[in-house]
N, C-alpha and C positions, 0 to 999 in steps of 0.2 A: 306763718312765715317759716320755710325752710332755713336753718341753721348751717353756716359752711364752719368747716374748722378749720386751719392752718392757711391763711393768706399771703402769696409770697408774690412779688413783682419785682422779675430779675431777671438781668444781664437783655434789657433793652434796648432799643437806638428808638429817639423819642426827633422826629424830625420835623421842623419849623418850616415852611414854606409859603414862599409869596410866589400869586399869581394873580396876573391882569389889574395890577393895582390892590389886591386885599392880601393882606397880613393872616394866617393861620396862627392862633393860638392853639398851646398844648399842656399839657401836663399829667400828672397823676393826683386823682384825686378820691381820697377815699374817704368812707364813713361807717364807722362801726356801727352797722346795722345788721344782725342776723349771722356775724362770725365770731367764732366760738373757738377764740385760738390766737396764736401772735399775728402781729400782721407785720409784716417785714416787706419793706423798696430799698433793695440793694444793687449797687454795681451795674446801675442804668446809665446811657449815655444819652445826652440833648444839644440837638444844636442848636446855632443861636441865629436871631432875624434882629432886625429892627427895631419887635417888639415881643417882649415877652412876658410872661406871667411869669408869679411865683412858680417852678416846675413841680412842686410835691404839696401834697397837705395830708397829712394822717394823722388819727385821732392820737390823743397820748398816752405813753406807754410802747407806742408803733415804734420796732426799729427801722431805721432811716440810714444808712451809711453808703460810702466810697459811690454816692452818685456825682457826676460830674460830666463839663459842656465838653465839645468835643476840644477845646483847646487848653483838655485837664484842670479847667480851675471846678471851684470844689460846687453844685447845685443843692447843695443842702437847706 
């Protein structure tokens, strides 16, 4: 397994969409498998549908901050 080192997911537009009747789920999801370094989801934007998912999952220790839906409340 190739090793990555510094994981960063930042400044995003994470966008939800319904068409023809089905609902798009989205989010960020990561798994510490083979990264060798912080993993940081920063200052991503998501909007919002109908239906949504948790929008982030990182392993812990991950920093997570100032993510938030397009109508500023906070996606943490």
């Amino acid at each position: 397994m190739e090793v990555v080192g510094e994981f960063v997911v930042e400044r995003n537009l994470f966008v939800n969409v319904d068409r023809n009747g089905q609902v798009a789920s989205w989010g960020v999801g990561i798994e510490n498998k083979g990264i060798d370094g912080p993993i940081t989801v920063r200052d991503n934007t998501f909007t919002k549908s109908t239906w949504t998912v948790g929008p982030i999952s990182a392993p812990p220790g991950s920093s997570v901050t100032a993510n938030v839906y397009e109508d500023g409340s906070s996606a943490q």
